[in-house]
N, C-alpha and C positions, 0 to 999 in steps of 0.2 A: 601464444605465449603460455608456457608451461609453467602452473604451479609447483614450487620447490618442496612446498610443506607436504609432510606425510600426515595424513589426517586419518581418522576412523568415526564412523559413525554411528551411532546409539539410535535406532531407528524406531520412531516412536508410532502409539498404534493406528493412530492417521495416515500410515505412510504402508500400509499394509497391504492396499490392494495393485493389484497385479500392472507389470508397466503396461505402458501406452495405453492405458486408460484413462481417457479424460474424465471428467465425473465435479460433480458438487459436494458438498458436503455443509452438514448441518450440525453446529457442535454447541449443545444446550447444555451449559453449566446447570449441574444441580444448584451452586447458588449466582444468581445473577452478579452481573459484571458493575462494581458501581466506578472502578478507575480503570482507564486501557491507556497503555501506552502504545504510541502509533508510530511505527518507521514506514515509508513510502519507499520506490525501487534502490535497490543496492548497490549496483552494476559494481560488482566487488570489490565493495571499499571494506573490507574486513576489517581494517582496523577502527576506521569509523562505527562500524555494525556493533562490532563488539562492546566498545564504548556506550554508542547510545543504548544498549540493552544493558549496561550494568547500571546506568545515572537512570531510567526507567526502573530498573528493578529497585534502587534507593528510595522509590517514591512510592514504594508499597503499591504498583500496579496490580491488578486481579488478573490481568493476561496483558501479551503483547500479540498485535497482529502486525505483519508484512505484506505489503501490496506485490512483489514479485519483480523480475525483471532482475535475478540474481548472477548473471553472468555477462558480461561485456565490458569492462572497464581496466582500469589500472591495476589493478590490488588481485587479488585469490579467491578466483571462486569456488574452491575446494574449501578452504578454510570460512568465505562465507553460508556456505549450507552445511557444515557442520557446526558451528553456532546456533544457525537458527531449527536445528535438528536439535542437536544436544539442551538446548536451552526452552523445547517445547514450542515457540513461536510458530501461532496460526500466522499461516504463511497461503500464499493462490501464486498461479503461472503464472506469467507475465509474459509481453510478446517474445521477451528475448529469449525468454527459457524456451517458451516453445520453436522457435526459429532454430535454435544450436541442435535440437533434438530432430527436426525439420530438413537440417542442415542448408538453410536459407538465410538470404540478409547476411552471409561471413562477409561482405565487400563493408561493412558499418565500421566506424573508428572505434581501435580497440578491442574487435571480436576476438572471441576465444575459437575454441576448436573442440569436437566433440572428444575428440581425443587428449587435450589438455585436463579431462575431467575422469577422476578416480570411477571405479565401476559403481562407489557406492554412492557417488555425486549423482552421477545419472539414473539411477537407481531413484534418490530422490527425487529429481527431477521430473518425472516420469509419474511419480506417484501424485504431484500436488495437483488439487481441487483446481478446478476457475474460479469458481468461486464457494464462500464460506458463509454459516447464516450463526450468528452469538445472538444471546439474549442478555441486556442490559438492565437495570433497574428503569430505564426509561426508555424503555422499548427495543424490537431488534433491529438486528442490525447488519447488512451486505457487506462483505470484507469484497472486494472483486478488485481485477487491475484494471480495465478499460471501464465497461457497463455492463454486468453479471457476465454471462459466458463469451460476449463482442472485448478481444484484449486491446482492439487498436478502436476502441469507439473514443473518442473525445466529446467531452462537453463545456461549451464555453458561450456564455450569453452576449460576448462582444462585449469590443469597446471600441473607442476613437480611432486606434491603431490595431486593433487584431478583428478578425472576423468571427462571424457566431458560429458554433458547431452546436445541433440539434441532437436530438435522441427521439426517434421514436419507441425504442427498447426501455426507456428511462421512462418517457410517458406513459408506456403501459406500467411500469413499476409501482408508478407514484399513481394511475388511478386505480389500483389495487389496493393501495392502502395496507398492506404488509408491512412493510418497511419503516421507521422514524428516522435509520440514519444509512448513510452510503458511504463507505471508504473505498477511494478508489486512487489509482497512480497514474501512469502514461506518458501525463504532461509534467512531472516537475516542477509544477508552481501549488504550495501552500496555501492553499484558499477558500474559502464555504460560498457556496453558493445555497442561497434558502428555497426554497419551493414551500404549500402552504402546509403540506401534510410530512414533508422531510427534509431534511438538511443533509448535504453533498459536500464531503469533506476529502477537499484533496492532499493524500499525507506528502506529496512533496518527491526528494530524493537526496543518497546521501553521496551524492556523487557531483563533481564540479567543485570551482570555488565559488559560483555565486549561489548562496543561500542553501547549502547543506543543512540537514537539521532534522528536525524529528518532534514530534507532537506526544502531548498526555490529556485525556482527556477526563476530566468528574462527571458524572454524568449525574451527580446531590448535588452541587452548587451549577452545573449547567455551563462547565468553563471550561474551554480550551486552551491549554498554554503551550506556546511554543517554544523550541529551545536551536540553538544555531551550533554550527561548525567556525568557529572563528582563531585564525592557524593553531588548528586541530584543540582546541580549548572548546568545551560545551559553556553556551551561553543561554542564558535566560534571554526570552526574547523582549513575549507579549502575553497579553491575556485577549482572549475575544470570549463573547460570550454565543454560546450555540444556538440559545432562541430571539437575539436582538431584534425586535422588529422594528428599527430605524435603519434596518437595511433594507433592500430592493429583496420582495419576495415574490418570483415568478410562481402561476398557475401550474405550468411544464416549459418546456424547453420550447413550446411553439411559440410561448410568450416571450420569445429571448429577443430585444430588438436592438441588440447595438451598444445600449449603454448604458451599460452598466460599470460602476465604478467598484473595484475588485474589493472582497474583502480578503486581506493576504494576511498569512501566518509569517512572513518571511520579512 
């Protein structure tokens, strides 16, 4: 499905190094981040993206970051990565990005085509980190889409109806002790999950009709609010708070036994 819009890019200096280079990156604000605005995968809802970056920028965010997974859906994925190009957004691969440049997974609903994409889409594309390291007023912080450089890792401590997915990659994370927070995508569900030394913040997706939306996070009052896609109108959700400990706070992911009762942003 060929994008119509003519787009150009302003290629910012995170997007410098040479293609097909996977790579990390580490992007230490001189002054720490004390609000972030959070969008989770795209799958190119451009007009959505756009929006929630301009109601995010309203709220006096310090940056925005993007979990990835910017090409597969209904809308422009030309027109979604120059947004998040033109507009600065720490942004990471996601599986789908990697797959179109792969040119694997085209049989998925809605796939694009490598060819569907300007030379400076892929250009982009090519260039973005797995994962990202910010520094927050309360500590740093992993932008990644799966579990740091694993894009298709899932983590999920179960419940009544769904099964657990572990992390060994996650365990060693957390008994390193680097890290206070984890943004990550893949799965589409808005949710924190606590462990004792970090909190695992899933930013969601802005794609579907059930629970579009997008997250801002304080990191001086310690609150996450989330915000929804409701026919196409941004809504205020909810508030959670990031260090609640009357929720269920796993050791690591071995501690995951089934049932846990979600806390959702959505």
């Amino acid at each position: 499905m060929a994008c119509c819009l003519d787009v150009q890019f302003l290629f910012n200096d995170n997007h410098e190094e040479p293609p097909n280079q996977l790579r990390d990156s580490t992007m230490s604000a001189e002054k720490k981040i004390r609000k972030l605005g959070v969008i989770g995968d795209v799958h190119a809802e451009h007009r959505r993206l756009s929006s929630a970056i301009k109601y995010l920028q309203s709220l006096d965010v310090d940056a925005i970051v993007c979990t990835g997974d910017i090409v597969d859906g209904l809308g422009c994925p030309n027109e979604s990565i120059r947004l998040l190009d033109n507009e600065a957004i720490h942004t990471v691969r996601g599986n789908h990005d990697r797959w179109i440049l792969e040119g694997k997974a085209r049989h998925v609903e809605h796939a694009h085509l490598a060819s569907d994409l300007s030379k400076d889409a892929l250009r982009y594309l090519e260039s973005l980190p797995r994962q990202v390291t910010l520094e927050t007023i309360a500590g740093r912080l992993l932008l990644c889409h799966g579990v740091a450089h694993d894009d298709l890792r899932k983590v999920w401590p179960g419940t009544a109806s769904t099964p657990v997915e572990r992390s060994y990659l996650l365990d060693s994370i957390i008994l390193e002790n680097t890290y206070k927070y984890i943004i990550n995508g893949h799965m589409h569900f808005r949710t924190l999950i606590h462990f004792e030394n970090l909190t695992l913040i899933n930013a969601g997706t802005l794609k579907g009709e059930y629970w579009p939306g997008f997250s801002a996070i304080d990191f001086d009052t310690q609150q996450i609010s989330a915000f929804e896609f409701n026919d196409n109108q941004i809504k205020p959700l909810r508030e959670r708070d990031l260090a609640d400990e009357t929720h269920k706070i796993w050791v690591n992911t071995q501690s995951f036994c089934g049932k846990w009762d979600p806390v959702m942003l959505f």
